[in-house]
SERO-4910 file (N, C-alpha, C, O; in steps of 0.05 Angstrom, whole numbers):
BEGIN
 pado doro    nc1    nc2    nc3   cac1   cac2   cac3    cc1    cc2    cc3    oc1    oc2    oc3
  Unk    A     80  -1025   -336     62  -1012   -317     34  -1014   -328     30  -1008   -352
  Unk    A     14  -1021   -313     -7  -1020   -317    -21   -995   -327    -19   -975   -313
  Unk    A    -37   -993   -350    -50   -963   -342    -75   -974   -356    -75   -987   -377
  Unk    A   -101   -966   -336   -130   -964   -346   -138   -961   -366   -146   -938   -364
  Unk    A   -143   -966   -385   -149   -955   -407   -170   -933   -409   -180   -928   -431
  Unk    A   -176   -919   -388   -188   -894   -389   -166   -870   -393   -171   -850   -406
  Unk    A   -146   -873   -384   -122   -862   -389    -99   -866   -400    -78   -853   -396
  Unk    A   -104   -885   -415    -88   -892   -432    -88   -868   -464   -107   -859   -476
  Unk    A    -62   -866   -467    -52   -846   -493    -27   -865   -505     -6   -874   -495
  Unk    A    -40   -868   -535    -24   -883   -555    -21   -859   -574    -16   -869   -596
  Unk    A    -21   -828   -574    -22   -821   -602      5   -807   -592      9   -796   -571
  Unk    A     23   -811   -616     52   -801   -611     52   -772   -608     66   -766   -589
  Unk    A     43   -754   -620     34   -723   -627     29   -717   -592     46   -701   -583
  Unk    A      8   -728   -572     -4   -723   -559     12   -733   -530      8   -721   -509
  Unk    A     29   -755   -532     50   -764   -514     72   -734   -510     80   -722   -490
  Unk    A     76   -730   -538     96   -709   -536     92   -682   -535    112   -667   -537
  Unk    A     61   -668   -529     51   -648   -525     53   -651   -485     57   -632   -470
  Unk    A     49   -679   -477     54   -682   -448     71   -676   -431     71   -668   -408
  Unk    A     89   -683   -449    115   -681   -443    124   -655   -447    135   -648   -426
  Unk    A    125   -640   -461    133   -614   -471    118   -592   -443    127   -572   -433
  Unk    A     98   -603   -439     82   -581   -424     90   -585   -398     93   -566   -383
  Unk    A     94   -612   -387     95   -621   -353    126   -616   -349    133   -606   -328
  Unk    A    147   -624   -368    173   -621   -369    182   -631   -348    207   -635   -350
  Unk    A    169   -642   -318    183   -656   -298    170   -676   -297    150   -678   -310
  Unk    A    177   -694   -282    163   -721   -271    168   -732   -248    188   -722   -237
  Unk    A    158   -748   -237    166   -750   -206    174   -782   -203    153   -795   -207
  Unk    A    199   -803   -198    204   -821   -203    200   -836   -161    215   -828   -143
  Unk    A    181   -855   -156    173   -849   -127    180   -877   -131    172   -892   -148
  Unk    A    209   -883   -100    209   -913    -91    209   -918    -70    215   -899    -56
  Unk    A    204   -938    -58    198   -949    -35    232   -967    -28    245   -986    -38
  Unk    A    235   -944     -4    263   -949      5    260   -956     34    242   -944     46
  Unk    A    275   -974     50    275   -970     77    260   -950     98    243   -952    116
  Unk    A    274   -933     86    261   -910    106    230   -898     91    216   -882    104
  Unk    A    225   -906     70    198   -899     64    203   -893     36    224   -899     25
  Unk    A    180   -879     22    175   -866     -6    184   -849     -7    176   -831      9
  Unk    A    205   -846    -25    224   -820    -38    214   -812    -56    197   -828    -65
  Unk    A    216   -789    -68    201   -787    -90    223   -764    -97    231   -748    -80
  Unk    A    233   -767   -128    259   -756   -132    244   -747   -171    240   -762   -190
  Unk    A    241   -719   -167    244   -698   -188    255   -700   -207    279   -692   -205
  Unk    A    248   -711   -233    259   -720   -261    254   -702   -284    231   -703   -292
  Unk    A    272   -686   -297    261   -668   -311    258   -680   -346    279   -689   -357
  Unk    A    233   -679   -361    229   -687   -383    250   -677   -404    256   -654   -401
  Unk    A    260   -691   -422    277   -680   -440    269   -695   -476    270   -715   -490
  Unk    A    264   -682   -476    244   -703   -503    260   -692   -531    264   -669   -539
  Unk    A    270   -720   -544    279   -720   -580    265   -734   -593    262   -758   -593
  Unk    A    250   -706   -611    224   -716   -625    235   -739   -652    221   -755   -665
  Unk    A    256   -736   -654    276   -748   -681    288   -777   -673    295   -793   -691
  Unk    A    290   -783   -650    286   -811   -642    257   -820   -625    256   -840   -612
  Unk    A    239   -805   -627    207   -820   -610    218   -827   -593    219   -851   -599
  Unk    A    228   -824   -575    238   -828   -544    246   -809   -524    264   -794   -532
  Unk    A    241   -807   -507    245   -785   -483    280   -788   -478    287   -812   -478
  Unk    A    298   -775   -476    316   -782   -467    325   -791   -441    319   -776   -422
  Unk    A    341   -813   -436    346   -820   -420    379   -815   -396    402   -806   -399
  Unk    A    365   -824   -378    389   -813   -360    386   -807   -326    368   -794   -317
  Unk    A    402   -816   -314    387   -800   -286    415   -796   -275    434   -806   -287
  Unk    A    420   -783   -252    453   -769   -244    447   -781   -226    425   -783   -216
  Unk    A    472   -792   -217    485   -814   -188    481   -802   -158    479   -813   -136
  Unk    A    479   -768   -168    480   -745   -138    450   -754   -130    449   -762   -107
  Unk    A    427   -755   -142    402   -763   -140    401   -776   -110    413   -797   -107
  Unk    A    384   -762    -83    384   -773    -71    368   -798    -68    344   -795    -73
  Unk    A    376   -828    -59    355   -848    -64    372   -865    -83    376   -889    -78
  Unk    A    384   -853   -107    401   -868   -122    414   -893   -116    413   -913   -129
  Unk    A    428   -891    -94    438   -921    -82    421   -933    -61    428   -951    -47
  Unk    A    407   -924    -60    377   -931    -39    375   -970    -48    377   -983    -69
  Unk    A    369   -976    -15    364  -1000    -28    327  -1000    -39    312   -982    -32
  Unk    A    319  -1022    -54    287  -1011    -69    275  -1031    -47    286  -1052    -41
  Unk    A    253  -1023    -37    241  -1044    -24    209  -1053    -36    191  -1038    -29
  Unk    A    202  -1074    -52    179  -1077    -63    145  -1067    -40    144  -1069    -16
  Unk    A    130  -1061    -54    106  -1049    -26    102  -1080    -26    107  -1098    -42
  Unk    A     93  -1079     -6     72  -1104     14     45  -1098     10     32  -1081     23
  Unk    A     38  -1112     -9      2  -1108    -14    -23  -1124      7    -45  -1118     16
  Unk    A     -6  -1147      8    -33  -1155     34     -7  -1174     46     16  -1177     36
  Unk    A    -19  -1188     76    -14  -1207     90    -23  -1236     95    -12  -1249    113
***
């Protein structure tokens, strides 16, 4: 994913103060019927530098088919 480099954060300390504080995230796809946007809650292990991973099958959208956006014509 692209990110600006105005907003760009490389410091590990400061990734994980983000995370600790926002604790959710919002995971938004472009499905048939439109943009879902499905509630991801942060779970962070500072002992592997990685957020943990995972998302549950009940998730509505989960078997959604993904439809890429259409940027021009």
């Amino acid at each position: 994913m692209y990110v600006p480099p105005a907003f760009r954060e490389d410091g590990l300390a400061a990734l994980h103060g983000t995370m600790r504080e926002a604790r959710l995230a919002n995971l938004v796809t472009a499905t048939a019927e439109g943009l879902l946007a499905t509630p991801l809650p942060l779970f962070l292990a500072p002992e592997d530098h990685a957020p943990g991973r995972g998302v549950a099958a009940s998730i509505p959208g989960w078997s959604e088919e993904v439809r890429p956006p259409r940027l021009a014509d």
